[in-house]
C-alpha positions, 0 to 999 in steps of 0.5 A, a space after each residue: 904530276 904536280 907544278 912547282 915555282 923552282 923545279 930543281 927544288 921540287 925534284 930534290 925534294 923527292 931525294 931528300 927530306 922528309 917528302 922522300 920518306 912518303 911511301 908514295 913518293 919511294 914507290 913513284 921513284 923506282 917506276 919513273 923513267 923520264 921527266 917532262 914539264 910545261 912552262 907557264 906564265 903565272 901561278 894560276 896558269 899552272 894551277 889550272 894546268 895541273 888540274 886539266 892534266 890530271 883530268 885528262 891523263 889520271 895519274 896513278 899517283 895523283 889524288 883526284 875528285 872521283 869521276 871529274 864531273 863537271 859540278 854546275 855553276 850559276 852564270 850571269 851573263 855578260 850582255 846589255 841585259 844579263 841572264 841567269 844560266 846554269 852551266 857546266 863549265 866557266 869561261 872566259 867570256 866576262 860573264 860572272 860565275 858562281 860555284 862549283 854546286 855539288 848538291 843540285 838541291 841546294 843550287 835549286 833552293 838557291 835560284 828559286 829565292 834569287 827568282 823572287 829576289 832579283 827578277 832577271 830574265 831566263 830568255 834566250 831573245 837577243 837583245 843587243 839590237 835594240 828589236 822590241 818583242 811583246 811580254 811573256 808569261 814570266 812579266 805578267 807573273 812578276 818574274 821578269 821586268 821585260 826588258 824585251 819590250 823596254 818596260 825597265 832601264 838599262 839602269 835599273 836592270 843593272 842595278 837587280 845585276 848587281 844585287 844578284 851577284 853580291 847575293 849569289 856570292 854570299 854579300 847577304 849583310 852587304 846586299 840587305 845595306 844597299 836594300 835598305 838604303 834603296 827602300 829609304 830612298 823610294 819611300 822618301 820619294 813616295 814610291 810607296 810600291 817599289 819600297 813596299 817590294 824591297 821590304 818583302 826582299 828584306 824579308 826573305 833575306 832575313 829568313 835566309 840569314 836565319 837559317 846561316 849560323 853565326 861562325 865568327 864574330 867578324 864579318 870574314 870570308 874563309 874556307 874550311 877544308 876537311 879531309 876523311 881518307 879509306 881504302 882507294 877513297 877518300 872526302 874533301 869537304 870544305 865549309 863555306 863562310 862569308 861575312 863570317 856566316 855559315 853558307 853550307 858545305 861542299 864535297 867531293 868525293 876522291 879516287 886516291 893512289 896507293 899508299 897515299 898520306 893525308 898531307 899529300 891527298 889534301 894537297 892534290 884536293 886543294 890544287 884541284 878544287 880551286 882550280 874550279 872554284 868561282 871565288 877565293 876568300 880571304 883565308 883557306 883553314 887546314 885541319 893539318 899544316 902542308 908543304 908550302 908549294 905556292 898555293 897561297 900565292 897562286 890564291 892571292 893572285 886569283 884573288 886579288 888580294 892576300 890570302 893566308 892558308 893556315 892550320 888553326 890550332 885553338 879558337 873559333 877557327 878550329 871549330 870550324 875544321 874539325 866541323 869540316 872534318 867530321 863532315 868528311 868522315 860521315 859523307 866518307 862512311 855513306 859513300 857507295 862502293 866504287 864501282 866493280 874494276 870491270 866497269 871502271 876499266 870500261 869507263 876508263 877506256 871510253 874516256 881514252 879513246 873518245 876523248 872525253 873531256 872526263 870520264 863519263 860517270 852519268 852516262 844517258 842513252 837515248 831512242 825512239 821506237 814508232 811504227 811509220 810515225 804512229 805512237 812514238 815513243 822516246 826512252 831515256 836509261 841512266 847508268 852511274 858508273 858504268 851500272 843502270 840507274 833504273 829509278 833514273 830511267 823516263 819515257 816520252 810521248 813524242 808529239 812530231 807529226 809523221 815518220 821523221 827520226 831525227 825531228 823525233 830524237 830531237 824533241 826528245 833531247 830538247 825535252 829532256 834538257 830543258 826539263 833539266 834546266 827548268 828544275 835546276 833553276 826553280 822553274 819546275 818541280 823535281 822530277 829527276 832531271 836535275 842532274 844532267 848527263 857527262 856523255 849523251 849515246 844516241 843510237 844511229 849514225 852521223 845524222 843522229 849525231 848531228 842532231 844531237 849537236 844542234 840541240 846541246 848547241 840550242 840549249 847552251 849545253 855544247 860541254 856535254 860530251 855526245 855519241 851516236 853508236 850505229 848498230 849494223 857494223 857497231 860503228 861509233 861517230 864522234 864529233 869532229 871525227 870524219 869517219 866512224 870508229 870501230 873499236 874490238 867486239 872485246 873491247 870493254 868500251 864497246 861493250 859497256 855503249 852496246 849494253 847501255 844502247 841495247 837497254 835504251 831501245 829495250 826500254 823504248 820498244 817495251 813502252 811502245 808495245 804498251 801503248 800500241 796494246 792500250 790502242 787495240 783496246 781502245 779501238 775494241 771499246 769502241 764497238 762496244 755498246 754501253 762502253 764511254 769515255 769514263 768505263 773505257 777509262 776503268 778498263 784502262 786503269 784495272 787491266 792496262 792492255 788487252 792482253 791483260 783485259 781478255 785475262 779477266 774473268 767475268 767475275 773481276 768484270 762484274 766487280 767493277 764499279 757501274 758494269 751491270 751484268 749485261 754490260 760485262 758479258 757483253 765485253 768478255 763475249 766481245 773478247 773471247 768470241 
């Protein structure tokens, strides 16, 4: 699969020069047996084409970024009074879009600073009919200037809209000179506060710029990319430079074909990353020349303006690639082993046959375990290709009054959730959210299903893929999908979703037990002379249930702390008659 400006050359190429000695090439011609092809308007659309059609149909011939997973981008919202959002895909909408991030740490690092920097608000209130609403929390702390309750301008919010997007596209140099201009003029005018306020913006802007080293004399933006290849895999990394600074790097990971060459995967990684890219630089440097089929110009065109893709051979600018290649060789070396052929053929046929929009590579499961309502509980099982993740797995208190299913599974979503987006926006602590699911299983029918619609929906997540897996006839609901979907018991697909349905309500009905069990000890407690709030809290931390509190002994009864002998004999009497 590729795209090209004058097909007939591209075809020709495959029979003679120097493309149709490539061993890839040779194989890919004795088992082709048709040709089709797409028509499009410009460079760019076909850019964009390819890489939708290599996500959705995996070519055995076509480099790709392994898994497709869609990597989170900063949004800034196109309304009167925009917001910060993380999303996992861009849109045409006239928001402003950043990324992709592959690293959820430094996309947290990024957004806590842009809190403090440029207080916009994370509110989801609509604003746009003029309605008043009281401040919140986040105005009283200083993190938002309540645009709700028009405490700021149009005019002065826009302006903090403006330096948020020079700063999360890496303007810093151009963003400290509008600051300091600003900070003159507010002085000048005596509005000692508000120059105060942007001389601490300048400050933290000047740790950051320290922390960004000097990559070239004059102030450039450029890209550049490194390639590490291996056995089926690959690295793409590419280093980002604005204002010829050193913001960081980026790196994917790589499913490569057979008898794939170096020039060929980093063609097709090229073509795919700036297919997803946010912003084009003025230069894209190669660690190794590539057959010009176009990019520079389908760049120029996203750009607005020349690009130049070039493979520098001395200078500063090959410093700078072979640093991206000795990235891509190290991430190359430290990336776990592919996933058994097994569980990829699973994921495989899980991404066909439900039309995923990628092959889900972090799959979530979901349940709620309860007894008529009382002591419910939610769990949450992660599995990464295709294999539980265990450190990843949560549980959850649910706090929905009665016996109600579907009230509870979406207390849960909408917990999890918005604990993903808290963390990848600064808003909270790390706690292991922060990567968020490619497919949501929840267990039951279309009701479960509906439910999980509604909360994505809610929360500006409506690109996660999600599916309800019922387990009476192990029918799979879908979304959009009238009926359900019955796949083979031998099916792969089927049986990766009922391992990973089956461990979610394991893992569910396991915390319910433990929690129904420190209940009946509580309940036992309680009639239990000399037995308060702070021992009942002992007993609970030593021995955790009541299974494990009638396994102690006396003598472990009387080795806790304030339990006289009385008090202890009087528990194990209580316990075993």
């Amino acid at each position: 699969m590729g795209k090209a400006s004058s097909l007939r050359d591209r075809v020709a190429s495959y029979f003679h020069g120097e493309e149709s000695s490539r061993p890839k090439v040779a194989r890919l011609l004795e088992e082709a047996v048709d040709l089709d092809f797409v028509v499009t308007s410009s460079e760019t659309e076909a850019l964009v084409l390819e890489d939708a059609l290599i996500k959705k149909h995996r070519p055995p011939y076509n480099t790709r970024l392994r898994d497709d997973k869609r990597y989170p981008y900063v949004k800034i919202t196109a309304e009167a009074f925009p917001r910060i959002e993380v999303v996992r895909r861009p849109e045409r909408d006239g928001a402003h879009y950043f990324g992709p991030f592959t690293s959820s740490r430094d996309l947290r690092r990024l957004l806590r600073l842009a809190q403090k920097l440029f207080p916009l608000r994370t509110c989801n209130l609509d604003l746009e009919g003029g309605k008043r609403y009281r401040p919140c929390l986040y105005y009283h702390l200083g993190k938002c200037p309540a645009p709700c309750a028009g405490l700021i301008s149009p005019e002065d919010y826009r302006r903090y809209v403006e330096e948020a997007v020079l700063f999360f596209s890496g303007k810093v140099e151009r963003l400290v000179s509008h600051l300091e201009e600003r900070m003159r003029e507010a002085a000048a005018a005596e509005r000692f506060e508000e120059a105060a306020r942007i001389r601490d913006q300048l400050q933290a802007l000047d740790r950051l710029r320290q922390r960004q080293a000097v990559a070239l004399p004059e102030r450039r933006d450029l890209d550049a990319v490194g390639i590490a290849l291996g056995e089926g895999r690959g690295y793409g990394v590419v280093l980002l430079v604005r204002e010829g600074r050193l913001l960081g790097k980026e790196g994917f990971p790589l499913v490569l074909p057979r008898e794939s060459d170096p020039e060929g995967a980093l063609e097709e990684f090229l073509d795919q990353y700036y297919a997803r890219a946010s912003s084009v630089p003025q230069e894209v440097l190669l660690p190794f020349p590539i057959p010009d089929r176009g990019l520079a110009g389908c760049l120029s065109s996203r750009r607005g303006g020349r690009v130049e893709v070039k493979a520098p051979r001395r200078g500063k600018r090959r410093e700078l690639v072979e640093l991206a290649q000795r990235n891509a060789a190290l991430l190359l070396q430290r990336l776990p082993q592919e996933a058994p052929s097994s569980e990829e053929d699973a994921l495989d046929e899980l991404a066909r046959i439900l039309d995923l929009r990628a092959r889900p590579w972090r799959i979530e499961a979901y349940d709620v375990s309860n007894i008529q309502g009382r002591e419910a509980t939610g769990s949450m099982v992660v599995f990464v290709g295709g294999r539980p993740k265990r450190e990843a797995y949560r549980h959850f208190r649910i706090h929905t009054p009665g016996p109600d299913d579907y009230a509870m599974m979406a207390e849960l979503l909408r917990r999890r959730l918005r604990h993903g987006l808290e963390e990848l926006q600064g808003m909270r602590p790390p706690g292991g959210f922060g990567e968020l699911p490619d497919l949501i299983l929840v267990d039951g029918g279309k009701g479960q299903l509906n439910v999980a619609l509604r909360v994505l929906e809610e929360m500006g997540l409506r690109e996660i893929d999600v599916a309800a897996l019922a387990k009476r006839e192990e029918e799979i609901y879908l979304p959009g999908v009238e009926g359900p979907l019955r796949l083979p018991r031998s099916s792969p697909a089927l049986r990766l979703l009922q391992r990973i349905r089956d461990e979610a309500h394991r893992f569910a009905v396991e915390y319910h037990r433990v929690l129904r069990s420190r209940r009946s000890l509580e309940s036992l407690l309680d009639g239990i002379p000399g037995i308060g709030p702070k021992r009942k809290a002992i007993l609970l931390s030593r021995f955790g249930s009541l299974e494990g509190l009638k396994e102690a002994s006396l003598e472990e009864l009387l080795s806790l702390p304030g339990f006289p002998r009385r008090l202890a004999e009087g528990i194990y009497k209580a316990l075993h008659g």
